[in-house]
VOTIBA-303823 format. One record per residue (C-alpha): residue in one letter; x, y, z. Coordinates in pm, whole numbers, plus 32768, in hexadecimal, padded with zeros to 4 digits. Example, Ala and Ser with C-alpha at 12.3 -4.5 7.8 and 13.67 -1.06 7.14 Angstrom:
# residues 2
A84CE7E3E830C S85577F9682CA 
This chain:
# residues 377
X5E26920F5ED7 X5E0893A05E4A X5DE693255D0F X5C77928D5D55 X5BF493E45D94 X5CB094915C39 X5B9094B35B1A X5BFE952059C3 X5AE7959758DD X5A8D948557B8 X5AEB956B565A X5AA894475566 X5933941354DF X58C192AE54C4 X584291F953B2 X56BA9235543E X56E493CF545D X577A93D552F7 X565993155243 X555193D95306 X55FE950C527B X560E948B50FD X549F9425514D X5456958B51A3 X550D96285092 X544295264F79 X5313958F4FFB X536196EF4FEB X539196BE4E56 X528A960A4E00 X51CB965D4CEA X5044968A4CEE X4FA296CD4B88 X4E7097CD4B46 X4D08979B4ACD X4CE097A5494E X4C5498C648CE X4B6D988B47E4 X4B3B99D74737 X4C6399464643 X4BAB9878455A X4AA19964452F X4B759A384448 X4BE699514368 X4D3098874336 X4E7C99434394 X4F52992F4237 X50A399E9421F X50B39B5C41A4 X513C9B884025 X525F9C314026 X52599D683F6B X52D49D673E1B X54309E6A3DD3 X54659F0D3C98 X553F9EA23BB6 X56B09F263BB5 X56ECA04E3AA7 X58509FF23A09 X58ECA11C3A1E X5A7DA1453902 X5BCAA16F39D7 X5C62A2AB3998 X5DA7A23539A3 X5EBCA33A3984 X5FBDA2473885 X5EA9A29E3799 X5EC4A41837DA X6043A3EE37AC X6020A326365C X5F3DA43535BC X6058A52F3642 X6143A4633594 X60ACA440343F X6046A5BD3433 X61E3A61234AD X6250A5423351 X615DA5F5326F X61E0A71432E1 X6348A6BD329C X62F2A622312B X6295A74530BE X6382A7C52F9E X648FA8CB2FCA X64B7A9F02EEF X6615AA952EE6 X660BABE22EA4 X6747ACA52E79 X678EAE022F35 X680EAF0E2E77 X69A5AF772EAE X6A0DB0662F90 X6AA1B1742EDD X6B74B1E92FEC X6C4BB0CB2FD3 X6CD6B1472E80 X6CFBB2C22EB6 X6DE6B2812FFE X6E44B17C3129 X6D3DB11A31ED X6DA0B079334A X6ED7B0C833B3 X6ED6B1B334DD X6F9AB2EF349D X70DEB314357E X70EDB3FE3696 X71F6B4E436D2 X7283B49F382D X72C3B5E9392B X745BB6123976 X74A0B5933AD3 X7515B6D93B94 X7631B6723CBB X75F1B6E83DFD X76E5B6EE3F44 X7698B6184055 X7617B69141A9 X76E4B62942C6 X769AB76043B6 X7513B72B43F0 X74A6B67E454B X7353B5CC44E9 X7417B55F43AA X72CCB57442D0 X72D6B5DE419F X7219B7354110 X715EB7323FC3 X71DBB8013EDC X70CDB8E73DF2 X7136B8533CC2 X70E0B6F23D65 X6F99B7923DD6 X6F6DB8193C77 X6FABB68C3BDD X6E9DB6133CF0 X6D97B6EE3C78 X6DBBB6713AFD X6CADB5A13AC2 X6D10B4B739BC X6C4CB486387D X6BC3B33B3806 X6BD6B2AA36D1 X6AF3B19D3659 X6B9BB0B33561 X6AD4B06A3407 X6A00AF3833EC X6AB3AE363306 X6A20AD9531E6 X69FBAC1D31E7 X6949ABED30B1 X6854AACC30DA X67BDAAB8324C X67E5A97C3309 X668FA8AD334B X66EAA79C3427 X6609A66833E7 X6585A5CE352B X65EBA45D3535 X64ECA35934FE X6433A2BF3647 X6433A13035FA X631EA05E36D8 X637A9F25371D X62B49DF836A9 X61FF9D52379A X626C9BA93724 X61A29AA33817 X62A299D738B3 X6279986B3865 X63099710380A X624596CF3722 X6345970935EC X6495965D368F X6389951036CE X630F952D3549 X648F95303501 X64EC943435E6 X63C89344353B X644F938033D8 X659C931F341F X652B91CA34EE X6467916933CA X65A291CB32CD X665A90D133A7 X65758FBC33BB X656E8FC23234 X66F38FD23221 X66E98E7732CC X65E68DF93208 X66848E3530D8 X67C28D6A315D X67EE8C2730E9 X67A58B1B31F9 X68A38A0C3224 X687C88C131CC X68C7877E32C6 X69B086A9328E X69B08563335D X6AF884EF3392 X6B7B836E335D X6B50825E3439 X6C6D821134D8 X6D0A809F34DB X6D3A7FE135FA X6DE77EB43590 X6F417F3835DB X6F438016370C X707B81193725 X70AF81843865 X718582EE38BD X72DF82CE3909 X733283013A85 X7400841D3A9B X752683EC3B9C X759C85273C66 X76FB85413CE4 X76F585403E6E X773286AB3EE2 X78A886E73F64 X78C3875940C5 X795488C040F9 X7A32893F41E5 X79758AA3429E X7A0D8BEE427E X798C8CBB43A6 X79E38E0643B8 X7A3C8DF44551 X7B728CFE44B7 X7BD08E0F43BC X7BC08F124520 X7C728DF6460F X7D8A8DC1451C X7D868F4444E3 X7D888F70465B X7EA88E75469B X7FBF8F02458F X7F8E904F461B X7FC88FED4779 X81278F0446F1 X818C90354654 X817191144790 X820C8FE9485D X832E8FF34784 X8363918F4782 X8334916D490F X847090474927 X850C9134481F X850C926B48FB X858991B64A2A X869291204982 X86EE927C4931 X86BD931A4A9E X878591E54B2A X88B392524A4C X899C93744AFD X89ED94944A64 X8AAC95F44B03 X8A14970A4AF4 X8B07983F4A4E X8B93993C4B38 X8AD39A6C4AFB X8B1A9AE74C6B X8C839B624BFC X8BE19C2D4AFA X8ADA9D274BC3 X8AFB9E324C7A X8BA39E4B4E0B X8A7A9E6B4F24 X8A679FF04F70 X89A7A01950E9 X88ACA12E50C2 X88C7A2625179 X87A0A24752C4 X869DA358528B X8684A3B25417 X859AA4E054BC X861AA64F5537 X85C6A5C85699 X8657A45E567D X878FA51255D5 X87D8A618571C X8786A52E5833 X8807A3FB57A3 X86D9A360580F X8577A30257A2 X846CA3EB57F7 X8320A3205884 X820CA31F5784 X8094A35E5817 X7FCEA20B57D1 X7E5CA1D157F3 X7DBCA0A0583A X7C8B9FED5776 X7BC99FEA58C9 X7BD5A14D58D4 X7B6FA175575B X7A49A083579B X79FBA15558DE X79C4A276583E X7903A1C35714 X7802A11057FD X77DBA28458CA X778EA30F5775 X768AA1FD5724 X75CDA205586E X75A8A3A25859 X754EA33756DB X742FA23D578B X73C4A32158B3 X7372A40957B5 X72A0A33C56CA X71D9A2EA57DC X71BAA416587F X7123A4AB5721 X701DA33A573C X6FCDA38B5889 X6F82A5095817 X6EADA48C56E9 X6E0AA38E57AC X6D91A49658BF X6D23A59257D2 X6C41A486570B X6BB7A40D5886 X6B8FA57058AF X6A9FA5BA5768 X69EBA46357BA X696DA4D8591C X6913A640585A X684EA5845770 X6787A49C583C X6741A5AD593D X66D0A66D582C X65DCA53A57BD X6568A50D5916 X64D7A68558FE X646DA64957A8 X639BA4FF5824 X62F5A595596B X62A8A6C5587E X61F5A5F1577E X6162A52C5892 X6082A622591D X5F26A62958D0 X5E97A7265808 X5CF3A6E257BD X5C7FA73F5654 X5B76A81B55F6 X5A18A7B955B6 X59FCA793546F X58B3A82153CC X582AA7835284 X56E8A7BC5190 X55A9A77051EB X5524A6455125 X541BA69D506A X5317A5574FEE X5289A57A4EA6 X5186A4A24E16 X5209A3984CF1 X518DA41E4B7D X5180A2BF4B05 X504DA1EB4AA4 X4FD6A0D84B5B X50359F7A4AE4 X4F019EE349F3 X4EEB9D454A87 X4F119C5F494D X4EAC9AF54926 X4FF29A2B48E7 X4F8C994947C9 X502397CF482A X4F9B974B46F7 X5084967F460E X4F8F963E451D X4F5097544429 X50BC979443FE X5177976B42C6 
């Protein structure tokens, strides 16, 4: 058989190759210690360094600015307590030699008519001098006198109130709550207590028993349920409909004439025939064209089909054009493509030389490690 001569490579360690490598890897770690030097105890024992000792911290005020605004405050109201003096200004003597404040009237210019222009073109109107004349008035201001208020106002500015700063606590609804529980617990000791009273032995010579109440036996009751009240509802109605029915046939069954009311209308009068000119000169009836429906649905099937032809004609139109732009733009690609796909070699690029300078850092001093637990704090 083939499959005697097939060999697959083995992928999975065994057990021996993966010890032998944890083997290798221990011994790779393992630890070998150094030679004590004994330079070390010459110098003396190792004890820890002091640390060194900080000054002391300078308390330094807060310069806080509520206390900036407080002094502002306080300096505001000494200002405003001081005491006012009211000192009286002397009467204006103008006010009793003639009026003072009311504007005097002006005499108003006489409105002088003029006749409207209907003759001009550009229809605009022409200043007249005396207009020109008004314009180049200026007019003259008057300043009206100051008035006299007697005392001047000094508003006073309204009072900034802080707010007292309470700490919030229970500690005044519990004292409260304590008073009141002892106020109670004295209100019941103050009541009186009542006194037991044993009650009398009773006698058992004579024993009374209760009497034995006898109930009257309960009376059976007919039902009233309300599909009775509909049934019996249901059944008058329907004898009262049976009787109007044998009533009304009773009625039909019974002959009666009718009156003669044919004596009383008016004779049958034939209507005049409203013929055609032609039908009226030949005497006979002229043939009518006719069309048929398979005619009219002829026509409306031709109608649809040029309808159809034409749809698809436009498709087929649309569809050729787009085939038309797809073959444009893949030729177009394949030029693209065999354009990019020629090779082009790059320049040699040319770079700085590297230039090796020699490190400026010292060499690395070789320390003892010191292994020693024993001088350590």
């Amino acid at each position: 058989l083939l499959t005697k001569q097939r060999f697959r490579p083995v992928t999975c360690k065994t057990t021996a190759e993966l010890e032998a490598e944890e083997m290798e890897k221990i011994q790779q770690y393992k630890f070998k210690a150094r030679e004590l030097n004994h330079k070390i105890f010459e110098g003396g024992p190792l004890l820890p360094k002091k640390p060194p000792v900080k000054e002391l911290t300078q308390p330094i005020g807060f310069e806080l600015e509520i206390e900036k605004r407080i002094q502002e405050r306080e300096s505001k109201k000494q200002q405003e307590e001081e005491h006012f003096e009211f000192h009286s200004r002397p009467c204006p003597t103008k006010i009793l030699e003639d009026i003072v404040g009311v504007p005097e009237k002006k005499a108003l210019p006489v409105t002088v008519p003029k006749s409207p222009v209907f003759t001009l073109k550009s229809r605009t109107r022409m200043p007249s001098r005396d207009e020109e004349k008004e314009k180049e008035v200026v007019p003259v201001i008057k300043a009206n006198p100051m008035p006299h208020y007697g005392v001047p106002f000094k508003p006073k500015m309204p009072e900034q109130r802080h707010v007292e700063v309470c700490p919030f606590s229970f500690d005044a609804r519990d004292r409260e709550r304590q008073i009141q529980k002892e106020k109670k617990i004295e209100e019941l000791q103050k009541e009186e207590v009542p006194k037991f009273k044993a009650l009398p032995l009773p006698y058992f010579d004579h024993v009374k028993l209760p009497e034995k109440k006898v109930k009257n036996p309960t009376q059976p009751e007919p039902f009233s349920l309300q599909i009775d009240e509909r049934g019996a509802a249901k059944l008058q109605s329907w004898k009262q409909q049976l009787e109007e029915d044998l009533k009304r046939q009773k009625e039909a069954a019974c002959f009666k004439a009718r009156p003669n009311t044919v004596v009383y209308q008016e004779p049958f009068v034939p209507k005049k025939e409203n013929k055609l000119l032609s039908e009226s000169l030949s005497g006979s009836i002229v043939p009518e064209s006719f069309e048929l429906a398979t005619e009219k649905r002829a026509k409306e099937r031709q109608e649809f089909e040029k309808r159809l032809a034409y749809i698809e004609a436009i498709r087929e139109r649309h569809q050729e054009q787009v085939r038309q732009r797809q073959e444009v733009r893949e030729k177009e690609e394949v030029a693209k493509l065999r354009q990019e796909l020629v090779h082009k070699a790059n320049p040699i690029r040319k770079y700085r030389s590297v230039e090796v300078k020699p490190s400026d850092q010292p060499l690395t001093m070789p320390k003892s490690p010191n292994f020693s637990d024993r001088f350590r704090c």
